[in-house]
MIDOSE-1310 file (N, C-alpha, C; in nm, 2 decimals, decimal comma, always signed):
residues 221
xxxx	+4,73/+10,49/+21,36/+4,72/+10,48/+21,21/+4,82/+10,38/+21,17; +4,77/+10,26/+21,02/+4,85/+10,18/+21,05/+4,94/+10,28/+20,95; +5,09/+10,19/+20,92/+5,21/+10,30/+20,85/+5,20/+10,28/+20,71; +5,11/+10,18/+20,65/+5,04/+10,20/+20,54/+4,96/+10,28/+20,47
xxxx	+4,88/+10,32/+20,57/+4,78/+10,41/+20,55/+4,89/+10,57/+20,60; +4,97/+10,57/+20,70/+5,07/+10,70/+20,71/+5,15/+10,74/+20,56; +5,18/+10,58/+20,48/+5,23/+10,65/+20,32/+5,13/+10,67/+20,26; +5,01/+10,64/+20,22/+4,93/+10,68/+20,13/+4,92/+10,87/+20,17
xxxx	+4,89/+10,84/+20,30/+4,83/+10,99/+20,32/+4,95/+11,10/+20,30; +5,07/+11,05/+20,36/+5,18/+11,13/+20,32/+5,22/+11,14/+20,14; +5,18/+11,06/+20,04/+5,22/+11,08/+19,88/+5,09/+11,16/+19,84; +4,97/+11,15/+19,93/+4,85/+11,26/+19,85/+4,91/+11,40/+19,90
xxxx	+4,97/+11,40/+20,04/+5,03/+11,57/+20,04/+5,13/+11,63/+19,99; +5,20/+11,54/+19,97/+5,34/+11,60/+19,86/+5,30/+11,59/+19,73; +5,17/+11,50/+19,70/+5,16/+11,55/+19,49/+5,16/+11,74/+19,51; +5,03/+11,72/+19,58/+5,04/+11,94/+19,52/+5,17/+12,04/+19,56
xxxx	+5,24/+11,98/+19,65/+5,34/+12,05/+19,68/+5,46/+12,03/+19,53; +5,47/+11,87/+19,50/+5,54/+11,85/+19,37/+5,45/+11,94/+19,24; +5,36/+11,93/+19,25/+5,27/+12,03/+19,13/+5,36/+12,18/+19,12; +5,34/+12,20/+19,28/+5,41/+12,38/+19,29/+5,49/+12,38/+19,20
xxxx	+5,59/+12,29/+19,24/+5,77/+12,33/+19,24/+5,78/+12,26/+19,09; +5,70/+12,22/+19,05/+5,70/+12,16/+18,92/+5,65/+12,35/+18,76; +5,53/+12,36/+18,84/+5,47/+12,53/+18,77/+5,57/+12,57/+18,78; +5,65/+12,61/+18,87/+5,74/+12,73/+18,93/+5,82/+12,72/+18,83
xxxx	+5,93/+12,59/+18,80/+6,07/+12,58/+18,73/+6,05/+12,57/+18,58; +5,94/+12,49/+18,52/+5,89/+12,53/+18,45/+5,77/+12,64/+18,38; +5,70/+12,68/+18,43/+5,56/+12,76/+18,38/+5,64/+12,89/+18,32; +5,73/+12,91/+18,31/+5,80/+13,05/+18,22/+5,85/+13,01/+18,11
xxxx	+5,83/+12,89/+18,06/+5,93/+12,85/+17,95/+5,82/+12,89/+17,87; +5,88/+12,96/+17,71/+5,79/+13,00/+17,63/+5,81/+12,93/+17,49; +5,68/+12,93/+17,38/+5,74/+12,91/+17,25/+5,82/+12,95/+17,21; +5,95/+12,93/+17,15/+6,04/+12,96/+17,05/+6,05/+12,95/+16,89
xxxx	+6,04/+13,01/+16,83/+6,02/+13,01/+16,70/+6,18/+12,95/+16,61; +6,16/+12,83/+16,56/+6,29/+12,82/+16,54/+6,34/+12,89/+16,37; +6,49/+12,86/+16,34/+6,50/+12,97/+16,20/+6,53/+12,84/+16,09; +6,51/+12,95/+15,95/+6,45/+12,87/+15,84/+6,63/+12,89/+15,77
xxxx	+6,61/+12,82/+15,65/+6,75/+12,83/+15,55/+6,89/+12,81/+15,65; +6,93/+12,75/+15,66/+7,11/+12,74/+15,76/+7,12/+12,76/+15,61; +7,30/+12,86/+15,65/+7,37/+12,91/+15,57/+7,49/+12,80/+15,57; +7,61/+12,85/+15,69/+7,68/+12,73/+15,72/+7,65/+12,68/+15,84
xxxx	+7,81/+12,60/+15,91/+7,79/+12,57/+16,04/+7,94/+12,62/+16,03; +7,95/+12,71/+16,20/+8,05/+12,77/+16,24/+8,09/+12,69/+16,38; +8,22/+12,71/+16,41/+8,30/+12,60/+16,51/+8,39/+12,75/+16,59; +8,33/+12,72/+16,72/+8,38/+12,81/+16,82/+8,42/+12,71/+16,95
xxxx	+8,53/+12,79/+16,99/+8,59/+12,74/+17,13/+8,56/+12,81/+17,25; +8,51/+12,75/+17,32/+8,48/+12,76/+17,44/+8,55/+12,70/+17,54; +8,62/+12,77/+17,62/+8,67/+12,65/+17,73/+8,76/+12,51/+17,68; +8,82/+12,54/+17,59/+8,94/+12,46/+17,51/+8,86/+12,35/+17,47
xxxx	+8,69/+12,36/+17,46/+8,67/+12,27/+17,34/+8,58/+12,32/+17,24; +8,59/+12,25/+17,14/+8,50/+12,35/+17,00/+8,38/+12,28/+17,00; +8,28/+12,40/+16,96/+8,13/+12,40/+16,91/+8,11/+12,40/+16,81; +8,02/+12,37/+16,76/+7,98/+12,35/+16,64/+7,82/+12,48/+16,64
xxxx	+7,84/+12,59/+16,60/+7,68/+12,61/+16,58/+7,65/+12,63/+16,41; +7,50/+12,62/+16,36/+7,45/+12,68/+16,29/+7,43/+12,79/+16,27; +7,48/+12,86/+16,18/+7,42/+13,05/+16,14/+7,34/+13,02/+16,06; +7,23/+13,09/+16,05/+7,14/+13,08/+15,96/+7,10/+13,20/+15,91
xxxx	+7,07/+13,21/+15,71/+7,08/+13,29/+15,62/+7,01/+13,41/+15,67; +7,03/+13,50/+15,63/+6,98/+13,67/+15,65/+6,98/+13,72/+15,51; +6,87/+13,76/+15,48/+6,79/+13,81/+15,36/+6,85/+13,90/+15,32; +6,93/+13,95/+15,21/+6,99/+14,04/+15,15/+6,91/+14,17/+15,16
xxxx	+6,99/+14,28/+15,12/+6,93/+14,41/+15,08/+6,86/+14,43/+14,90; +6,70/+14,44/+14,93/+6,67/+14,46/+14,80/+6,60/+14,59/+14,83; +6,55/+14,61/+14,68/+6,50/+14,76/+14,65/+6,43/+14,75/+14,52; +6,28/+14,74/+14,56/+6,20/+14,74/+14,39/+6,11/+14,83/+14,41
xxxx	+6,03/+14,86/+14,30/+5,91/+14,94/+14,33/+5,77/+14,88/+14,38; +5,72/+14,97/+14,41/+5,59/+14,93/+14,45/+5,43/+15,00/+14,37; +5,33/+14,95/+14,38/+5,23/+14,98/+14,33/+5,22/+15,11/+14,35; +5,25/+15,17/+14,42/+5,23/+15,37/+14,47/+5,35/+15,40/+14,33
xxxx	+5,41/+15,34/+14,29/+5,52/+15,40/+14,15/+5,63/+15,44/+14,28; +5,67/+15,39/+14,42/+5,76/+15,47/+14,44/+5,88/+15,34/+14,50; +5,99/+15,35/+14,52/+6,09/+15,21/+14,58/+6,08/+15,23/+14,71; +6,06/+15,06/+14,77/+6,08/+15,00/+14,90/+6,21/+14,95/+14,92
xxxx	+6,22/+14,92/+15,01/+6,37/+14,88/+15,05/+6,37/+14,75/+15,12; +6,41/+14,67/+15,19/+6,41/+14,56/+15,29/+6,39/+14,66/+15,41; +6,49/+14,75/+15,42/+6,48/+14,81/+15,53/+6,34/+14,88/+15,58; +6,26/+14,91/+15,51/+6,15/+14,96/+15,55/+6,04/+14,84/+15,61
xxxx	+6,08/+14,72/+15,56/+5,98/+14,61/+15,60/+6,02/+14,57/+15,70; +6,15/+14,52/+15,75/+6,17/+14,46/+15,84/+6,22/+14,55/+15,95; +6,28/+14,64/+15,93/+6,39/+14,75/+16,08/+6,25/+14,71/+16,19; +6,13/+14,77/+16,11/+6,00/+14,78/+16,18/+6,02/+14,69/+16,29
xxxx	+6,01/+14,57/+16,26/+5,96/+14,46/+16,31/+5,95/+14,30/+16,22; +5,88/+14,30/+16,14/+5,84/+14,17/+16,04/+5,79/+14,21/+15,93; +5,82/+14,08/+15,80/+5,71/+14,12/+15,73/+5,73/+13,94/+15,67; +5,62/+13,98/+15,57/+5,59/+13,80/+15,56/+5,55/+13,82/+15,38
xxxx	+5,63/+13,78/+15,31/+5,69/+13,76/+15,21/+5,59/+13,65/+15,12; +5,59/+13,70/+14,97/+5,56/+13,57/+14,91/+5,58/+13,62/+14,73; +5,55/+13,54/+14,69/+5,57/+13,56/+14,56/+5,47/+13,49/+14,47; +5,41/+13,65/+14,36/+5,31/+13,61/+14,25/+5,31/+13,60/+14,15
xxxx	+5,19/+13,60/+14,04/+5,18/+13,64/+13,92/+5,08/+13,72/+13,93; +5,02/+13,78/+13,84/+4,95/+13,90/+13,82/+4,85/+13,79/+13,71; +4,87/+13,71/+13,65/+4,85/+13,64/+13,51/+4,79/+13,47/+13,61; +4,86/+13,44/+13,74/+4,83/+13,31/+13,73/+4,67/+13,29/+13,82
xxxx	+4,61/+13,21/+13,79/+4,49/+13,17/+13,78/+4,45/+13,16/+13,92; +4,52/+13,02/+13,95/+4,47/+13,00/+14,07/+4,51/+12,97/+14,19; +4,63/+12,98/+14,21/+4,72/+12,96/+14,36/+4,73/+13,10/+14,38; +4,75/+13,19/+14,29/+4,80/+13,35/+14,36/+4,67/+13,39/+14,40
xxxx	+4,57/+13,38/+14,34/+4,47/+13,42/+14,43/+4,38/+13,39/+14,58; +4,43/+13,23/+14,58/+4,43/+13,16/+14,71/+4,54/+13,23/+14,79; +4,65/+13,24/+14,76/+4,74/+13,31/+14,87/+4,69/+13,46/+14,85; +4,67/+13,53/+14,81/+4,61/+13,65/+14,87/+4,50/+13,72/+14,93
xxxx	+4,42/+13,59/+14,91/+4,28/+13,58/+14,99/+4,28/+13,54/+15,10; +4,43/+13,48/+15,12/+4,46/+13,43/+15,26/+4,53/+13,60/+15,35; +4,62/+13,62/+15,23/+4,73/+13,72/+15,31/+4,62/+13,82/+15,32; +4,46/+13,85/+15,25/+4,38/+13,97/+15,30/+4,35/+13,95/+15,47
xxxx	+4,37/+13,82/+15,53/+4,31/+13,80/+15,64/+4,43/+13,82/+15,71; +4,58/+13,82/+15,68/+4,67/+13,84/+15,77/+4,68/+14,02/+15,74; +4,65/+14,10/+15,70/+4,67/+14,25/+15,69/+4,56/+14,28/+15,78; +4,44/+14,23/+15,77/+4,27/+14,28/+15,81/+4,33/+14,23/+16,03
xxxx	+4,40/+14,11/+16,00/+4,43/+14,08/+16,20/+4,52/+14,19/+16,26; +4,64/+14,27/+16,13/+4,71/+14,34/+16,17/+4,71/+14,50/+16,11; +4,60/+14,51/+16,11/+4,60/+14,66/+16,00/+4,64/+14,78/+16,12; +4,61/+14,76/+16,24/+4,67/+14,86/+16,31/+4,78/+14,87/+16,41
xxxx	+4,87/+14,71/+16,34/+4,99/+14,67/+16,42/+5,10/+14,71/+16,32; +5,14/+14,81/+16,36/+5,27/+14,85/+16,24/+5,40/+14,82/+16,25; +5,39/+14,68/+16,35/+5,53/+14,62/+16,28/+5,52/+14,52/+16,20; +5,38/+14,50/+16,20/+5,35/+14,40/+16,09/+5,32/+14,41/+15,93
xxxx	+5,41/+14,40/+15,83/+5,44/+14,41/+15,74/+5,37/+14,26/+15,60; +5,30/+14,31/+15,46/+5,33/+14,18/+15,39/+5,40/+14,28/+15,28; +5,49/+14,14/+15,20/+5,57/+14,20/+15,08/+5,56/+14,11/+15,00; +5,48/+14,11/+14,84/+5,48/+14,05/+14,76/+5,52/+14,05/+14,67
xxxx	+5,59/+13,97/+14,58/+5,70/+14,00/+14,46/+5,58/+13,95/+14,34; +5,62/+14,02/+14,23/+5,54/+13,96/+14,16/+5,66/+13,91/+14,01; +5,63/+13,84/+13,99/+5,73/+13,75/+13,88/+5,70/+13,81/+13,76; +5,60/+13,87/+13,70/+5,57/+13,95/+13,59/+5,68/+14,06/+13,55
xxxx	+5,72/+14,10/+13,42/+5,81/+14,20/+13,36/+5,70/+14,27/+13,27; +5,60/+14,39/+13,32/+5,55/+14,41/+13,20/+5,59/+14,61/+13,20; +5,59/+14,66/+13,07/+5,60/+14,79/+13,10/+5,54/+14,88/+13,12; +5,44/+14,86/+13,21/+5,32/+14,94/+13,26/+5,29/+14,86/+13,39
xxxx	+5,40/+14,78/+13,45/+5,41/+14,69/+13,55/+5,34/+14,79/+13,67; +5,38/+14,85/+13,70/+5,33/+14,96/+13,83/+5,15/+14,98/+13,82; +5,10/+15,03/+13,68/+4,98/+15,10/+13,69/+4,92/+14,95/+13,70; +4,97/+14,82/+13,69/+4,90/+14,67/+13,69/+4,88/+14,62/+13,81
xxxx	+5,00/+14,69/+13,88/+5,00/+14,66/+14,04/+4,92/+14,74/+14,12; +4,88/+14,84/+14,05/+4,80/+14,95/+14,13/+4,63/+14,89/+14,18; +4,64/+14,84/+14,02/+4,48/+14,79/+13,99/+4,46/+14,64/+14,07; +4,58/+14,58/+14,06/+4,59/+14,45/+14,19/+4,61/+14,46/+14,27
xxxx	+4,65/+14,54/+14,33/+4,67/+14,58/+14,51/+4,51/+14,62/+14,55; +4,44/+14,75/+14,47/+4,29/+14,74/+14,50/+4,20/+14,64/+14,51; +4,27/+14,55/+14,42/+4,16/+14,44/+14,38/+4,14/+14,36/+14,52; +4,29/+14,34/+14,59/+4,25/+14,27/+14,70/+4,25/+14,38/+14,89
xxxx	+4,25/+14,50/+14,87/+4,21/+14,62/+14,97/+4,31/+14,66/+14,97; +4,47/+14,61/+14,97/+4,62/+14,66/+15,03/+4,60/+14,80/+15,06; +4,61/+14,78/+15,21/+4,66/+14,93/+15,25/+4,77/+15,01/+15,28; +4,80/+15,10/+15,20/+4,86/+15,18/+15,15/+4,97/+15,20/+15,34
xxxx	+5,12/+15,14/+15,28/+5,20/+15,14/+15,38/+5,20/+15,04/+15,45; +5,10/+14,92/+15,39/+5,09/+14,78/+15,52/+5,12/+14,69/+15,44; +5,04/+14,66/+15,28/+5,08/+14,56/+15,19/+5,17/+14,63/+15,07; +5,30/+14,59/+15,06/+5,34/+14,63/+14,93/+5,36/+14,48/+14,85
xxxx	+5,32/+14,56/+14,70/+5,34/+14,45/+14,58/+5,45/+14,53/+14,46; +5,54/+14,44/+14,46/+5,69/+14,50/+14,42/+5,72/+14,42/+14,31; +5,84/+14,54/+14,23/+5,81/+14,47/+14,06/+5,94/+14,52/+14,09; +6,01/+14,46/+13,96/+6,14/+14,52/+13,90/+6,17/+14,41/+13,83
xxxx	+6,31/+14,44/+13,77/+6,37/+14,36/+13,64/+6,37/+14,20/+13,71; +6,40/+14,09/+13,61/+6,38/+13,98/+13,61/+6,50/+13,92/+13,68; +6,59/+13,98/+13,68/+6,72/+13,94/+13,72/+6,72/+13,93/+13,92; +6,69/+14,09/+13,92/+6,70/+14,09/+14,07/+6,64/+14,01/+14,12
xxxx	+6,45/+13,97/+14,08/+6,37/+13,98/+14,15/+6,39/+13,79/+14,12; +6,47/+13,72/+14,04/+6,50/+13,60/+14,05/+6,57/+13,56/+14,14; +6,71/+13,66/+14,18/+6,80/+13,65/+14,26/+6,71/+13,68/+14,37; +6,62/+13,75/+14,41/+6,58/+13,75/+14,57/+6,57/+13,62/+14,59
xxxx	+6,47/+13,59/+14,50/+6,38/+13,44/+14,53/+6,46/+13,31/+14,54; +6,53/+13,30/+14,43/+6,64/+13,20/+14,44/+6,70/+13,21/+14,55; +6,79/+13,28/+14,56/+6,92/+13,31/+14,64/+6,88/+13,35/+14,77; +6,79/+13,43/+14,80/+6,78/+13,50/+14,95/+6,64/+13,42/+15,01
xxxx	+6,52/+13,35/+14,93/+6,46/+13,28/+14,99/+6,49/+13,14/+14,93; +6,57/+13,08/+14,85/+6,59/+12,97/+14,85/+6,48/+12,87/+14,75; +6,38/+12,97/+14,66/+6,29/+12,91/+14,59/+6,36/+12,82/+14,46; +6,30/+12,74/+14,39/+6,37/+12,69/+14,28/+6,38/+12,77/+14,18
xxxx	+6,46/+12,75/+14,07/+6,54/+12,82/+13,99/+6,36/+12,83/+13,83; +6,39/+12,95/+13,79/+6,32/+12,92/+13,65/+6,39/+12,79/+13,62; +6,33/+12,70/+13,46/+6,32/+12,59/+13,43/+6,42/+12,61/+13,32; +6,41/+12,80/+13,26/+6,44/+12,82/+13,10/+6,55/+12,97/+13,19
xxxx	+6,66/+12,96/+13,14/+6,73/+13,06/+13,14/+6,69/+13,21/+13,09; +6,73/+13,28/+13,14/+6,65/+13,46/+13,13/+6,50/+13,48/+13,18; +6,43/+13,32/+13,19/+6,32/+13,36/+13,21/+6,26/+13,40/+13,39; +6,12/+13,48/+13,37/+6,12/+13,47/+13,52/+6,03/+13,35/+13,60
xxxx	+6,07/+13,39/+13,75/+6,01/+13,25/+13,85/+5,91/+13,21/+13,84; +5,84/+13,09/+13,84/+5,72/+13,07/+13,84/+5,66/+13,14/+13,98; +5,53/+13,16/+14,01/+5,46/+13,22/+14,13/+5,50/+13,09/+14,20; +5,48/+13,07/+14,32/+5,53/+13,00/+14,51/+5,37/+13,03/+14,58
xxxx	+5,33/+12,92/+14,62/+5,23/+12,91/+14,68/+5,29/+12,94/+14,86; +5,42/+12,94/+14,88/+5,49/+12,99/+15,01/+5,49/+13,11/+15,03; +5,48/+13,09/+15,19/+5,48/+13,25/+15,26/+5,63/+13,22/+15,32; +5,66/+13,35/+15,36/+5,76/+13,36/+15,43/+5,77/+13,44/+15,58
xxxx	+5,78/+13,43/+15,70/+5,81/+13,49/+15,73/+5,95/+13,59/+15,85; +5,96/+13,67/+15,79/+6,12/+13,69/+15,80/+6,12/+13,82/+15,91; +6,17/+13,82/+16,05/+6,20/+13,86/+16,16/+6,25/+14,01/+16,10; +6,31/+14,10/+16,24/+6,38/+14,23/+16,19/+6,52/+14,20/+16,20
xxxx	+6,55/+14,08/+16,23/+6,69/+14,06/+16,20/+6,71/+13,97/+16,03; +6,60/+14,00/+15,98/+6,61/+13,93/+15,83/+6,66/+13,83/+15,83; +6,57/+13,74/+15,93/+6,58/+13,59/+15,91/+6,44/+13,52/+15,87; +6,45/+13,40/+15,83/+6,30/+13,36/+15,83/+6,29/+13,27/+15,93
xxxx	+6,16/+13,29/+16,00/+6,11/+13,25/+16,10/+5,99/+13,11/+16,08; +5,97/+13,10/+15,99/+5,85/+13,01/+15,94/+5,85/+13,02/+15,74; +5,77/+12,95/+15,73/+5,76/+12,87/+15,63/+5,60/+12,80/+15,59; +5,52/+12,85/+15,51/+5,42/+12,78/+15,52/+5,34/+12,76/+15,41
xxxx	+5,25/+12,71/+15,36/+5,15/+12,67/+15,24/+5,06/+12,81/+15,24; +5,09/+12,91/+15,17/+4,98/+13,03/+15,19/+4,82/+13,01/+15,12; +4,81/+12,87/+15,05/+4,70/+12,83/+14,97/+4,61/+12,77/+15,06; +4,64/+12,74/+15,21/+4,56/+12,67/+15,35/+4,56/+12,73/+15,44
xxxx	+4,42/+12,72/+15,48/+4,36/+12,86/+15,60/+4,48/+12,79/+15,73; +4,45/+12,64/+15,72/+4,51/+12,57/+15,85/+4,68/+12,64/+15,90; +4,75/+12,67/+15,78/+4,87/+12,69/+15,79/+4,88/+12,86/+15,80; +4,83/+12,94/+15,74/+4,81/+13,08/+15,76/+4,78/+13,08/+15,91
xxxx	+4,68/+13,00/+15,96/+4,63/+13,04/+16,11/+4,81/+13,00/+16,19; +4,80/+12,90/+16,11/+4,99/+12,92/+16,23/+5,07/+13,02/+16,19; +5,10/+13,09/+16,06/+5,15/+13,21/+16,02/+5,11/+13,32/+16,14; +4,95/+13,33/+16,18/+4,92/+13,45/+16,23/+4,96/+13,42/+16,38
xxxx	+4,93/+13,26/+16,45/+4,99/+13,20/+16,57/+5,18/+13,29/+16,60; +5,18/+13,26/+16,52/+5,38/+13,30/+16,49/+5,41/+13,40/+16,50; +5,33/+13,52/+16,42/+5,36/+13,65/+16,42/+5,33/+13,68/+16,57; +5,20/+13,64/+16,64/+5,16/+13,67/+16,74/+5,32/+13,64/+16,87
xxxx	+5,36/+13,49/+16,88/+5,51/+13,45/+16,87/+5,61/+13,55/+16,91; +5,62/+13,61/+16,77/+5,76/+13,72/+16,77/+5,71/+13,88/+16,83; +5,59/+13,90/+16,79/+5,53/+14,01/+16,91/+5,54/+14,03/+17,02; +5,53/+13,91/+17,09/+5,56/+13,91/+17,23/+5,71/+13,93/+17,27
xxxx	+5,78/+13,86/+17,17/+5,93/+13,82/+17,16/+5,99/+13,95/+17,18; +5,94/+14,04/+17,06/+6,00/+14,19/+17,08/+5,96/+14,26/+17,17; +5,82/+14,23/+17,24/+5,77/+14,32/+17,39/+5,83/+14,27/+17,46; +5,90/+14,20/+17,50/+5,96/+14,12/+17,64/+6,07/+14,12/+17,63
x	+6,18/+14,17/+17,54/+6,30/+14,13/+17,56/+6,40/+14,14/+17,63
């Protein structure tokens, strides 16, 4: 055989052997979901030289009511597992109802995954706010312990949004947030994990990709 023909034949038998050892060192590497809002950057020493990392923000402790007339907590949405966040009006026309006709499809993929959580704020102050939420939670199926829609005073429920999800500020002082066509979604360590347009099926389907993501994340740890 000439020794020309001895390299060709020798580089066709080491590709699949390079293939192996190529699967092997790689083929476990998995998605990582990376985190939303940095808070600061912290500087640690290691081995007499300093690091630089980012910490990133963790969602305060709130507590509003819910359409049942009774209070939720953070803790009840997230200790679980997840929940995926957004914020409405009761009043606005037409983006809140595109994001809820989206989030019916994220409750209907996870109705019998109970760490899967949604939490919707609603920007409205009215005083019969509860019995309004009752009639809009049926309107779009929410089942009772899987979607909560949460009211309270104008103050708090700006401070979540502002401050703990980082939405823009009302325009007019005292008043409340406009509705957010954004989803959120925020881990059980009350971080947010994603970020997305809840008004596009395209982007919800990567919301449901994501959740699916941190599912595994918490089975495998």
């Amino acid at each position: 055989m000439r020794p020309r023909q001895t390299l060709v034949l020798g580089l066709i038998l080491l590709v699949p052997v390079l293939a192996f050892l190529f699967l092997k060192s790689f083929g476990t590497n998995r998605y990582a979901l990376p985190n939303f809002l940095p808070d600061h950057v912290d500087s640690t020493q290691i081995e007499g030289k300093w690091q630089r990392d980012t910490v990133f923000h963790q969602i305060g402790d709130f507590r509003f009511q819910s359409q049942a007339g009774r209070e939720v907590a953070q803790a009840e949405l997230a200790d679980k597992g997840m929940y995926v966040a957004s914020f409405f009006s009761t009043t606005c026309p037409d983006i809140c109802p595109r994001v809820n006709s989206q989030l019916m499809r994220v409750q209907e993929k996870y109705r019998r995954e109970g760490r899967v959580r949604l939490a919707s704020f609603t920007t409205d102050s009215h005083q019969d706010s509860v019995a309004i939420l009752a009639r809009y939670a049926e309107q779009y199926g929410a089942i009772a312990g899987k979607w909560f829609f949460l009211t309270g005073n104008a103050a708090s429920l700006n401070k979540v949004a502002t401050e703990e999800f980082q939405l823009p500020r009302p325009l007019r002082a005292g008043s409340t947030m406009t509705p957010s066509s954004k989803l959120f979604l925020v881990d059980k360590d009350r971080r947010v994990r994603g970020i997305y347009d809840g008004t596009k099926e395209k982007e919800v389907n990567r919301l449901i990709t994501e959740i699916e993501v941190l599912l595994y994340t918490y089975d495998h740890e």
